[in-house]
C-alpha positions as CSV (number, residue, x, y, z in Angstrom):
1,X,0.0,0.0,0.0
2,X,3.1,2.6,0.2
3,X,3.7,2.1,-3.1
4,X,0.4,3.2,-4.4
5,X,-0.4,7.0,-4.9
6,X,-2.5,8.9,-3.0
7,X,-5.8,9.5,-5.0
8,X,-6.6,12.9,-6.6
9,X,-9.2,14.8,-5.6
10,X,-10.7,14.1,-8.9
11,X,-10.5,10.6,-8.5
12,X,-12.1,10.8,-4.2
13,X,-14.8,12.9,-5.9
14,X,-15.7,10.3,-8.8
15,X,-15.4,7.6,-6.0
16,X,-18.3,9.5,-4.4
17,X,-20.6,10.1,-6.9
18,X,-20.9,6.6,-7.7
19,X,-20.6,5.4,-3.7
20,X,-24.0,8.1,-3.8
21,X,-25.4,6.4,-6.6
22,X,-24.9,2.7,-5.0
23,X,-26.6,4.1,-1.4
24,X,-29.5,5.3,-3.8
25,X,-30.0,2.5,-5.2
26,X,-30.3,0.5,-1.8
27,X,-32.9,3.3,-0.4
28,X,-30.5,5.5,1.7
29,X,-31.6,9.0,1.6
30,X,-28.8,9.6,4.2
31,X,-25.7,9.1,6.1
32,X,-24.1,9.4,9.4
33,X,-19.9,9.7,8.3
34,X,-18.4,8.6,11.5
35,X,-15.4,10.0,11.3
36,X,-14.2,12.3,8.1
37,X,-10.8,14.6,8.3
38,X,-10.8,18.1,7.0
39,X,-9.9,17.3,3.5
40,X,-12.8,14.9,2.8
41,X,-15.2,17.7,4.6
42,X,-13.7,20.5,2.6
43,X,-14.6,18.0,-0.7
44,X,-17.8,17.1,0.7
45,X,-18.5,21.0,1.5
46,X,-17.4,21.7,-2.3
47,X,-19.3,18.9,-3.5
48,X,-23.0,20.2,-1.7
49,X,-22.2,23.9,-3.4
50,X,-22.4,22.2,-6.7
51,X,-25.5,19.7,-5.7
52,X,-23.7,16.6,-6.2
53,X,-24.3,14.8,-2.7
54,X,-28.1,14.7,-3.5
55,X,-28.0,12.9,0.3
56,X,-28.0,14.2,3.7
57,X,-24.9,13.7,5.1
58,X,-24.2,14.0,8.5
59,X,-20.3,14.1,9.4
60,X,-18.3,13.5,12.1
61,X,-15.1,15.4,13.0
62,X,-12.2,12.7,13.1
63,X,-10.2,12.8,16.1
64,X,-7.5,15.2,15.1
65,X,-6.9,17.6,17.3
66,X,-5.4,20.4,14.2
67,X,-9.4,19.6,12.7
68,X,-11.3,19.6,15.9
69,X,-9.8,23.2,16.4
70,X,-10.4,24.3,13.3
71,X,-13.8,23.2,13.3
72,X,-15.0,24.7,17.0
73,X,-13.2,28.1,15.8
74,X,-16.2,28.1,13.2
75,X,-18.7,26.3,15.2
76,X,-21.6,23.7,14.7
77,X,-23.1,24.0,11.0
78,X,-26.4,22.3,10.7
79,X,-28.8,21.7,7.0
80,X,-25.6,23.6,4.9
81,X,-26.7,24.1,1.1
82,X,-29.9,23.4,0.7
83,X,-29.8,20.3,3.3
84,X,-27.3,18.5,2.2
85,X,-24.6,18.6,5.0
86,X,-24.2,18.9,8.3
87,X,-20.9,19.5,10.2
88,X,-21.7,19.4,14.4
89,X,-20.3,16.3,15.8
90,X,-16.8,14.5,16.5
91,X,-15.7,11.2,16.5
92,X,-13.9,9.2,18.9
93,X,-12.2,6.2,19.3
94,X,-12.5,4.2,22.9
95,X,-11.1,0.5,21.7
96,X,-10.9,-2.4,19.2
97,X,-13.1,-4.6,17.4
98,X,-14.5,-7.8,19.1
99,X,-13.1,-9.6,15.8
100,X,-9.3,-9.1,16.2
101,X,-10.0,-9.6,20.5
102,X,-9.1,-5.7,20.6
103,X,-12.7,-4.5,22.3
104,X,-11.5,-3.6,26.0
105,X,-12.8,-6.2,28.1
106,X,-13.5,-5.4,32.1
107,X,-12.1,-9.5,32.6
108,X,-9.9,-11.4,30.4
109,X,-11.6,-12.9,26.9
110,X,-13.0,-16.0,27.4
111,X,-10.5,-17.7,24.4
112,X,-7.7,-15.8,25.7
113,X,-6.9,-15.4,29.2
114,X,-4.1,-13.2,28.9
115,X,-6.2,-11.0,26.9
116,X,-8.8,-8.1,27.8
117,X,-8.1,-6.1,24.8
118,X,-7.0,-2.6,24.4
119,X,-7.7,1.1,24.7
120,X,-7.2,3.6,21.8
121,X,-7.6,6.5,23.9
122,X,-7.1,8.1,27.4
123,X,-10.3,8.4,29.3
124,X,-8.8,11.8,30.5
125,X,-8.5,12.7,26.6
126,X,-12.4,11.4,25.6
127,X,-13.2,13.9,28.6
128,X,-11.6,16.7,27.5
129,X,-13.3,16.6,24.3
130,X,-16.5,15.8,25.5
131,X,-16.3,19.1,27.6
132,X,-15.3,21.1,24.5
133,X,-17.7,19.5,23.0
134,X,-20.4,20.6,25.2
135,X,-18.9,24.0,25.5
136,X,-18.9,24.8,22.0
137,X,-22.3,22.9,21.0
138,X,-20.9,19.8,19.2
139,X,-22.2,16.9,19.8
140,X,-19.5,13.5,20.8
141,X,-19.9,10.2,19.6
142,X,-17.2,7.5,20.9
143,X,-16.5,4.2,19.0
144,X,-17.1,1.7,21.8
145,X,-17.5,-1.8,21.7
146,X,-15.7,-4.2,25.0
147,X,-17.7,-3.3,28.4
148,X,-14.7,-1.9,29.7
149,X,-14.6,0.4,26.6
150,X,-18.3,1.3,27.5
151,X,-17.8,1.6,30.5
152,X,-14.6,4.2,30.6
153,X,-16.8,6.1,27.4
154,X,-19.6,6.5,29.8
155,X,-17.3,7.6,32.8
156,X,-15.8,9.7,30.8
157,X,-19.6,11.5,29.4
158,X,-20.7,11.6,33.4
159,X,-17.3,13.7,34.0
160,X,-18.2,15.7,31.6
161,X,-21.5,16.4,32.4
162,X,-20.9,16.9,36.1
163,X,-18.2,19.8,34.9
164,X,-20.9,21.1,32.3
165,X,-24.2,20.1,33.2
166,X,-26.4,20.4,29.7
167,X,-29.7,19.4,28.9
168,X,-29.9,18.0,25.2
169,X,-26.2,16.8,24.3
170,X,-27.3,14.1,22.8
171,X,-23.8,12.1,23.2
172,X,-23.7,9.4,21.4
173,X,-21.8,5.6,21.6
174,X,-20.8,4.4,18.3
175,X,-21.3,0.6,18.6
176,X,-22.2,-0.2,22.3
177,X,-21.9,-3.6,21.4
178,X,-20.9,-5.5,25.0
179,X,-22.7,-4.1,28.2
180,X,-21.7,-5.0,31.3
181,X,-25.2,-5.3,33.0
182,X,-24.7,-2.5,35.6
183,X,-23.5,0.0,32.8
184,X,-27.4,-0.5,31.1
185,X,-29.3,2.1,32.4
186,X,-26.4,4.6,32.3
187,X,-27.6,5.6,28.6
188,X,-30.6,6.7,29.8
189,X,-29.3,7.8,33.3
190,X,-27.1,10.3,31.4
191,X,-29.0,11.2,28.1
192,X,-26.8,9.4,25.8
193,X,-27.7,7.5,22.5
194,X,-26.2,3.8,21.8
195,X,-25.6,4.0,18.2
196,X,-25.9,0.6,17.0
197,X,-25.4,-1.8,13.9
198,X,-28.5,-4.9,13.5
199,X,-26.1,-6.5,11.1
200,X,-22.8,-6.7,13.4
201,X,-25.4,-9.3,15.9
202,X,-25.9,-11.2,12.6
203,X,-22.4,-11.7,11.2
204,X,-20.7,-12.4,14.7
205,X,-23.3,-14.0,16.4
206,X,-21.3,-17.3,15.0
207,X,-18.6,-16.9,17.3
208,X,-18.8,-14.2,19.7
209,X,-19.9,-16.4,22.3
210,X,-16.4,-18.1,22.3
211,X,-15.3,-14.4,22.9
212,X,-17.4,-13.3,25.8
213,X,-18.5,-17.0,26.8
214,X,-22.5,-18.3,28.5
215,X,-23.0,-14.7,31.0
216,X,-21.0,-11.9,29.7
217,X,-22.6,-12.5,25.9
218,X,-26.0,-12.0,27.6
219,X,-25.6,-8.5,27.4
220,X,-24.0,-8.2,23.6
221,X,-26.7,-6.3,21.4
222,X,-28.7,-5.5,24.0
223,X,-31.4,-3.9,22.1
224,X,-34.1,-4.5,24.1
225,X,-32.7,-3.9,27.3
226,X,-31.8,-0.9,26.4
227,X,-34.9,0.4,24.2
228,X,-37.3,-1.1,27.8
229,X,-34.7,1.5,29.6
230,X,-35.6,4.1,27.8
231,X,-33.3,5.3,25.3
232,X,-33.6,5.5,21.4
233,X,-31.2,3.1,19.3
234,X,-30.1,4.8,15.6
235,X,-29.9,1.6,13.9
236,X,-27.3,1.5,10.6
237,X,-24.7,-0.3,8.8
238,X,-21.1,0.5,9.4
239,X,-20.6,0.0,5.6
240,X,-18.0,-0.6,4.4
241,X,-17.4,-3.3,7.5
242,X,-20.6,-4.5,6.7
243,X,-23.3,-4.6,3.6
244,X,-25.1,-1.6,2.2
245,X,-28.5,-2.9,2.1
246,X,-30.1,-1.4,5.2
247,X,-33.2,-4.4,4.8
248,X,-30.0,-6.1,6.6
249,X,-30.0,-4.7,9.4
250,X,-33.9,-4.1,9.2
251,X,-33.6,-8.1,8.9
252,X,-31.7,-8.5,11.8
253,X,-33.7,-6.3,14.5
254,X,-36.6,-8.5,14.3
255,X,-35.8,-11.8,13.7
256,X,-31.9,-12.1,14.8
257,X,-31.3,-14.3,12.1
258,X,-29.4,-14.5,9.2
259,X,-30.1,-14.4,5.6
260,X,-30.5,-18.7,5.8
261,X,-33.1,-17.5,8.7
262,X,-30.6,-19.2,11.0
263,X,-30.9,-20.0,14.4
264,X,-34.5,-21.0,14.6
265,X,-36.6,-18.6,16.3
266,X,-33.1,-16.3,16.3
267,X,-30.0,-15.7,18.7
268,X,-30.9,-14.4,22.1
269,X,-34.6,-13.8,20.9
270,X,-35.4,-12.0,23.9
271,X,-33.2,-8.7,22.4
272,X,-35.5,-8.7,19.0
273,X,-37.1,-5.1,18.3
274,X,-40.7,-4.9,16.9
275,X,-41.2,-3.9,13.4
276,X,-42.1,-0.5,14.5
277,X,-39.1,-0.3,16.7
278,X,-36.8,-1.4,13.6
279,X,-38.6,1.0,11.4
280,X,-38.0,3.9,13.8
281,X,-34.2,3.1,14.4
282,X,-33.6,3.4,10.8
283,X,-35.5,6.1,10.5
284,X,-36.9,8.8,13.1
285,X,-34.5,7.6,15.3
286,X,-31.8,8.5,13.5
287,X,-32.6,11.8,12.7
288,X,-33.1,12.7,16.2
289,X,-29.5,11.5,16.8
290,X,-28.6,13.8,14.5
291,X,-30.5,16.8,15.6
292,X,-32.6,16.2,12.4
293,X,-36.2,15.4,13.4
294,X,-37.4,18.4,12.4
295,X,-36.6,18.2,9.1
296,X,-36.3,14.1,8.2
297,X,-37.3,10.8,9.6
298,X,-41.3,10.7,8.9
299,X,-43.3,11.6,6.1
300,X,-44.7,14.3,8.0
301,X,-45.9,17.9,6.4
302,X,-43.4,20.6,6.4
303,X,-40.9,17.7,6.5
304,X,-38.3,17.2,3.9
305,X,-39.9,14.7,0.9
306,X,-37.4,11.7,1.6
307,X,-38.9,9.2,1.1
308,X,-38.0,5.3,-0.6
309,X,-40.8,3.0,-2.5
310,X,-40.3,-0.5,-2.1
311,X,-41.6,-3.6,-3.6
312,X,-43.3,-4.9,-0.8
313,X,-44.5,-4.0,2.9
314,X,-41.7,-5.0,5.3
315,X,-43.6,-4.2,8.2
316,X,-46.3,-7.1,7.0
317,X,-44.5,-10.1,4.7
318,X,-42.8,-13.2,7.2
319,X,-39.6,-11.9,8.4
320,X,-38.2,-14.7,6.0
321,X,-39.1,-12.6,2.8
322,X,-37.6,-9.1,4.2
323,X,-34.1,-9.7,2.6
324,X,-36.3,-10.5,-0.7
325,X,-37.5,-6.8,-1.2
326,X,-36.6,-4.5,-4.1
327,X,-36.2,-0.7,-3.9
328,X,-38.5,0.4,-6.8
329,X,-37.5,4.1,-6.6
330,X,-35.1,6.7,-4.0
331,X,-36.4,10.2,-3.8
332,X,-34.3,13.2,-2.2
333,X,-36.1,16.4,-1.3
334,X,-38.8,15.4,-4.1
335,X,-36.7,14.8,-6.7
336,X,-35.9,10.9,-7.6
337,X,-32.3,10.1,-7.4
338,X,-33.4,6.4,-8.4
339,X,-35.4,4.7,-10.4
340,X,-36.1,1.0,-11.2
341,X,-35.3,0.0,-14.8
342,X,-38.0,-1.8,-16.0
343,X,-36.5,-4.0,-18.3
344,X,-35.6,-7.2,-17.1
């Protein structure tokens, strides 16, 4: 890889287009960038003066301290050109992946004992961002996914908070994958939003519970738990970890299966969402995680007209025939941004 030349702006802005084109044709209307530097925002910015995005986009301030600065010095930017882009929120990293055993663990992993995984970043550092954050009205969203990771991201929040008491932060946890079962109704507790991916349950439910083993992986994708504790789960992809096709993750909220519609009756069933829970993480949900509500997430008058037709009713067909819908068309503000060919 250091032989190969960095692209061109040209080249990250053709890239784009067509990574647009791709979300459109799998229904997105919008995305949440966890984690963008200040090039790829200044391209983005150029990109919404000249209508190109044709998305809502939602980015997050990577955790560079030179962009961060830069950033708070102009302050929180919300619905920029027409709608298209919105620049309030940074993002930070806690730990690992559960994958490559780097999630920070609060005891050793349950396949390696010598092991509880690693921290990317000082809890006193995720403080001192969190207070600048709530100082200068961005919002925070930590990458999290170990309890011990959780737990030092929440710690770190409640600091915060203590220092500079605010009302509607609307922190966020990227992930929140592994919850130690005291750290649960700390989301709520505190005001802060697990941001959280259907599909990761479905592609490591396989072998996570090697990772966590029979009691810890009670409390991995914890949906339920935490929706009955009161919080609000913004329910997404992590593309390009995972597959575009939100019906994925749709999918995997209510049934906790895979695309085989394996393991009978699901993993861990007792987590599922309802359909109307699913629906609202991927949609309303969202939004309000992003400060958007008032603008997206229902087709509600005065609303923005975002809106995706689909072949069939997902909130009615067997579970089983969810992954077998077709987006027929992708509007954006009105305007279709995809359309079904149809030849065959």
């Amino acid at each position: 890889e250091s032989r190969i030349p960095a692209p061109t702006t040209a080249e990250t802005r053709a890239v784009l287009k067509e990574a647009i084109s791709v979300m459109h044709r799998w229904g997105l209307t919008g995305m949440h960038d966890a984690g963008a530097s200040r090039g790829l925002i200044d391209l983005y910015e150029d990109m919404a003066k000249t209508k190109e995005l044709n998305l809502r986009l939602y980015v997050m301030i990577s955790d560079d301290s030179a962009a961060i600065n830069h950033y708070m010095q102009i302050g929180p930017r919300s619905a920029l050109y027409d709608g298209q882009l919105w620049v309030r929120a940074i993002k930070l990293y806690a730990d690992g992946a559960m994958g490559s055993r780097g999630a920070a663990l609060l005891e050793p992993y349950s396949d390696d004992p010598n092991n509880t995984g690693l921290l990317l970043s000082a809890p006193a550092h995720i403080r001192e961002v969190a207070e600048r954050g709530l100082k200068a009205g961005f919002q925070v969203n930590t990458h999290a996914i170990g309890d011990r990771g959780n737990r030092v991201v929440l710690d770190a929040y409640e600091q915060a908070l203590k220092s500079l008491p605010t009302a509607d932060h609307r922190f966020r946890v990227e992930h929140a994958q592994t919850l130690h079962y005291d750290d649960l109704p700390r989301f709520a507790q505190l005001g802060v939003i697990p941001s959280m991916q259907a599909s990761h349950q479905t592609s490591d439910m396989y072998w996570i519970g090697k990772r966590l083993g029979p009691t810890r992986v009670l409390g991995a994708y914890a949906w339920r738990s935490l929706i009955n504790s009161g919080v609000v789960i913004p329910n997404g992809s992590d593309f390009p970890v995972e597959q575009v096709n939100p019906l994925i993750s749709f999918h995997a909220s209510i049934a906790r299966q895979d695309a085989n519609d394996w393991p009978a009756g699901g993993w861990l069933p007792e987590q599922r969402m309802t359909r109307e829970e699913a629906l609202r993480s991927m949609t309303i949900w969202p939004a309000y995680s992003a400060f958007q509500e008032k603008d997206m997430g229902s087709l509600t008058p005065g609303k923005l007209a975002d809106f995706v037709i689909l072949d069939q009713d997902i909130m009615r067909v067997p579970a089983e025939l969810v992954l077998k819908t077709n987006v027929i068309a992708t509007y954006v503000g009105g305007k279709a941004v995809y359309e079904k060919s149809s030849t065959p």
